[in-house]
C-alpha positions in Angstrom: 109.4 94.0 82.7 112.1 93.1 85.3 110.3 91.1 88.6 111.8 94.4 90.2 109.9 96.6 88.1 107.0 94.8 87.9 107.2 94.2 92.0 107.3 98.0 92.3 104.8 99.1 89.6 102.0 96.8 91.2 102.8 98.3 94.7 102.3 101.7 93.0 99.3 100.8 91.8 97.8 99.0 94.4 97.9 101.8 96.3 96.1 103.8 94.4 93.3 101.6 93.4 90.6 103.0 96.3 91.0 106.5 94.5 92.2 106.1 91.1 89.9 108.3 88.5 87.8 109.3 92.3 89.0 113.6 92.2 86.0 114.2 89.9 88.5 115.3 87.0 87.2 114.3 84.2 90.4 112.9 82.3 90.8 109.1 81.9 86.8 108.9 80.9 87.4 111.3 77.8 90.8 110.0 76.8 89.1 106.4 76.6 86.3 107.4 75.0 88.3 109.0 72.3 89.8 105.7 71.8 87.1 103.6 71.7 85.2 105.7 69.1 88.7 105.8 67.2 88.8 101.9 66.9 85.2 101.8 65.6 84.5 98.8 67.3 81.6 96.3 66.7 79.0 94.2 68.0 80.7 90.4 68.6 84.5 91.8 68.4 86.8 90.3 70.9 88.7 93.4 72.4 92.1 93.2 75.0 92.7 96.7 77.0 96.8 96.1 78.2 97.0 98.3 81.3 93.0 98.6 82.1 93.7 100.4 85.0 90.4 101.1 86.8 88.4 100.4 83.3 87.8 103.3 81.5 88.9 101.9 78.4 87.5 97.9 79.1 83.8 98.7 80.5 83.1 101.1 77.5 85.2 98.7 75.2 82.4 95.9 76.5 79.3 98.2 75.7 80.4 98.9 71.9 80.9 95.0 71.7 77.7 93.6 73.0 76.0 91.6 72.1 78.0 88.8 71.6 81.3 90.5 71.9 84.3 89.8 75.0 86.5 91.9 76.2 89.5 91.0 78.4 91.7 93.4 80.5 95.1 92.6 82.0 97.0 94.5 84.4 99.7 94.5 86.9 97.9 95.3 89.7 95.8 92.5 92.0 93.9 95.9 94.0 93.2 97.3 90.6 92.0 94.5 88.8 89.7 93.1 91.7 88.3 97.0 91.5 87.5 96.8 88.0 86.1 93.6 88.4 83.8 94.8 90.9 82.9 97.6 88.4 82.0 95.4 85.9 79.8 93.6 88.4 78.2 95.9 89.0 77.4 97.4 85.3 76.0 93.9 85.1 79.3 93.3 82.3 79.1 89.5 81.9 81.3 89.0 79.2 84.5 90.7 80.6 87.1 89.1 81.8 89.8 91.0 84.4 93.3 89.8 84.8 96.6 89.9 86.2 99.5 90.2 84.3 102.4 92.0 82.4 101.4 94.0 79.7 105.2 94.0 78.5 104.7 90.1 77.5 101.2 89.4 78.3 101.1 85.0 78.6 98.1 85.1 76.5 96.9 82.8 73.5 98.4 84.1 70.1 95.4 85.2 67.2 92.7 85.9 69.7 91.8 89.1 69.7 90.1 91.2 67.1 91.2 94.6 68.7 93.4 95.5 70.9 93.4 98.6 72.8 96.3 100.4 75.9 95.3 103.8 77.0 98.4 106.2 78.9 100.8 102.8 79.2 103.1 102.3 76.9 105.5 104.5 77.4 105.8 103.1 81.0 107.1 99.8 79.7 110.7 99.4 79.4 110.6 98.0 76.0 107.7 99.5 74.1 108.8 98.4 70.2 109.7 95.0 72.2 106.2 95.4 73.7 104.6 96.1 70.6 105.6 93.1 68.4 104.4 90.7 71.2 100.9 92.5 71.5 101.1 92.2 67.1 100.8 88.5 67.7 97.9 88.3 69.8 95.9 90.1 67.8 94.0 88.3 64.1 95.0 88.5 61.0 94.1 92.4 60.1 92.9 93.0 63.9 93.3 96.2 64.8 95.6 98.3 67.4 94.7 101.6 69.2 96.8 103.5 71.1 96.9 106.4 73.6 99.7 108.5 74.4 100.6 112.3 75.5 100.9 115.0 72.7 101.5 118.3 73.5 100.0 119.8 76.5 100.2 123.2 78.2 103.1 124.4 79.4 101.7 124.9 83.1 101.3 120.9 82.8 105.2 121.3 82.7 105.6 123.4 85.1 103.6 121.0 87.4 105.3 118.5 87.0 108.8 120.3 87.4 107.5 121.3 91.0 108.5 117.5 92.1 111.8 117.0 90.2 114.5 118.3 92.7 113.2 115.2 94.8 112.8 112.4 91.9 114.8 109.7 91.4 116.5 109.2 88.2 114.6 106.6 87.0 112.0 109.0 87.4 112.9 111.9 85.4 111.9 109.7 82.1 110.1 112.5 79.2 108.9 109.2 77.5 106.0 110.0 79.9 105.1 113.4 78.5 105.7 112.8 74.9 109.1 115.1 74.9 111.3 112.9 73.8 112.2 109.5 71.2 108.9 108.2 69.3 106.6 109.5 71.8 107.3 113.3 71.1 105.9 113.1 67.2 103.1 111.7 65.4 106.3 110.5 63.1 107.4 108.7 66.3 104.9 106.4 66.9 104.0 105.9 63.6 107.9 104.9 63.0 107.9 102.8 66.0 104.0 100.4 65.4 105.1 100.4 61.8 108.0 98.8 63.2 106.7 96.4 65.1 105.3 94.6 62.3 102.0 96.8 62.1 100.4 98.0 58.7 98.2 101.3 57.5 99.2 103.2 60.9 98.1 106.8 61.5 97.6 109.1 64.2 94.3 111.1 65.6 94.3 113.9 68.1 91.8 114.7 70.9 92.8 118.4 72.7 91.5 117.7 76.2 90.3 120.7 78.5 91.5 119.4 81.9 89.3 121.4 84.6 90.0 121.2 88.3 87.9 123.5 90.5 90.9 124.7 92.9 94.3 123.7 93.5 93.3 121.5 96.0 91.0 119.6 93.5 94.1 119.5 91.5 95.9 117.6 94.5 93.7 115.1 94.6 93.7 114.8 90.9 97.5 114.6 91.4 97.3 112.0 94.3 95.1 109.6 92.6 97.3 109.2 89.5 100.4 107.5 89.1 101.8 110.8 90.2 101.0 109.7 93.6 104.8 108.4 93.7 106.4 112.1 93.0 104.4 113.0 95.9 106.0 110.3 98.1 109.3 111.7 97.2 108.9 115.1 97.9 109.6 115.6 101.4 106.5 116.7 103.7 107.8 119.4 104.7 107.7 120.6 101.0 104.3 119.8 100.3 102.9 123.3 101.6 105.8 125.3 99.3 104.2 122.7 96.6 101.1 123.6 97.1 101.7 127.4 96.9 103.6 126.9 93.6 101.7 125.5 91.7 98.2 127.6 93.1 100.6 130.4 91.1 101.0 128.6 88.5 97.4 127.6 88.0 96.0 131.0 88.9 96.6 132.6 85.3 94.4 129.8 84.1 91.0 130.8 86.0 87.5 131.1 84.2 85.0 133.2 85.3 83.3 130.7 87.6 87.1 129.8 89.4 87.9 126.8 87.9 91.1 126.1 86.1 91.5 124.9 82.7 94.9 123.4 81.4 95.1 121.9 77.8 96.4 118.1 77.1 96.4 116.8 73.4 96.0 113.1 73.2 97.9 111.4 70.4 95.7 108.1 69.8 97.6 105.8 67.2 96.0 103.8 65.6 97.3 100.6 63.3 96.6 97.0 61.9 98.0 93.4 62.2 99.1 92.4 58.1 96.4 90.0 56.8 98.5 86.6 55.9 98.8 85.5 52.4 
């Protein structure tokens, strides 16, 4: 990325990283897990998560690869990393390693990784094929990628999000995020765009996600603690009550018996291969 961009990401994020995954939505946990189990990893693999984020991916990535496996996560937040750092700590992790870095060129050794895994970031980088190739060179010969990205989701997801776009910037109003739009919209798409970036024997896997909030309040917080903190920074306060009303309406349809609300998100995890030199 731009320093810009990378300055302003990292502030994004280091804002968030005292609540980030705290609403009690269960939503990064699964969507990691579904990628972990997708890569099949092993006991002794070395495994890189780009973008760890708070760890979802990188402390369950550690369990499949003990013992005798390492695991490394880079991200652009310092707040972040020191709080998955701490989380590791405290899961008595010892061979992870938590850094600080770019995940659009990531200054790391070439060949030394065995797997390499980037949950719900890709599509935030400004070049992701560009992105790609780089991450194809740190992996071994034959070492194995896995991706997460959007798929389709419900159309009250939409409609959420639509709530904060009168206020957004343009450089905000980007579909790459929701998987509407260039290789993010289509198993095709991401197929078209690993394969690519040098990659070999790529496919795609699906997990539909129930996302259950237990009010529109919980749904707030869920909304808060994401990067979709920043729409809410846009949004002028004096919106944030008509906000709040819309999308109760708009959530209210979607009510089970015990109150909660349930909203549907496929995950599109891609999954791929560095070519084994000859």
């Amino acid at each position: 990325m731009t320093d810009d961009r990378v300055a302003a990401v990292a502030r994004t994020f280091d804002g968030l990283a005292h609540v980030y995954d705290r609403s009690g939505v269960e939503f990064f946990g699964p969507i990691a897990a579904g990628l972990v189990e997708a890569l099949a990893l092993t006991p002794g693999e070395r495994v890189l998560d780009l973008g760890c984020g708070a760890g979802a991916v990188l402390l369950r990535a550690a369990h499949a690869v003990a013992p005798g496996g390492s695991t490394v996560g880079l991200d652009v937040s310092e707040l972040m990393v020191a709080t998955t750092r701490e989380a590791a700590d405290a899961l008595g992790a010892t061979d992870v390693e938590v850094i600080v870095g770019d995940a659009q060129d990531p200054a790391l050794p070439a060949g030394a990784f065995d797997v390499i895994a980037s949950s719900l970031v890709l599509f935030f980088l400004p070049g992701p094929a560009a992105a790609l190739e780089r991450w194809r060179g740190l992996l071994a010969p034959g070492g194995r990628l896995g991706l997460a990205t959007f798929g389709e989701r419900d159309e009250t997801f939409e409609a959420l999000d639509g709530l904060f776009s009168p206020f957004l910037p343009p450089t905000m109003l980007d579909a790459r995020t929701s998987g509407t739009r260039g290789p993010f919209a289509s198993d095709h798409g991401m197929i078209a765009m690993v394969e690519g970036a040098g990659f070999v024997d790529a496919r795609t896997v699906s997990l539909d996600l129930a996302v259950r909030f237990a009010d529109v309040s919980q749904w707030e917080a869920f909304s808060r603690s994401t990067g979709q903190a920043a729409m809410w920074g846009f949004a002028p306060e004096a919106e944030h009550d008509s906000i709040r009303a819309a999308a109760a309406a708009l959530l209210a349809p979607h009510a089970d018996a015990d109150g909660s609300l349930a909203v549907r998100q496929r995950i599109r995890y891609t999954l791929a291969r560095a070519p084994i030199e000859s």
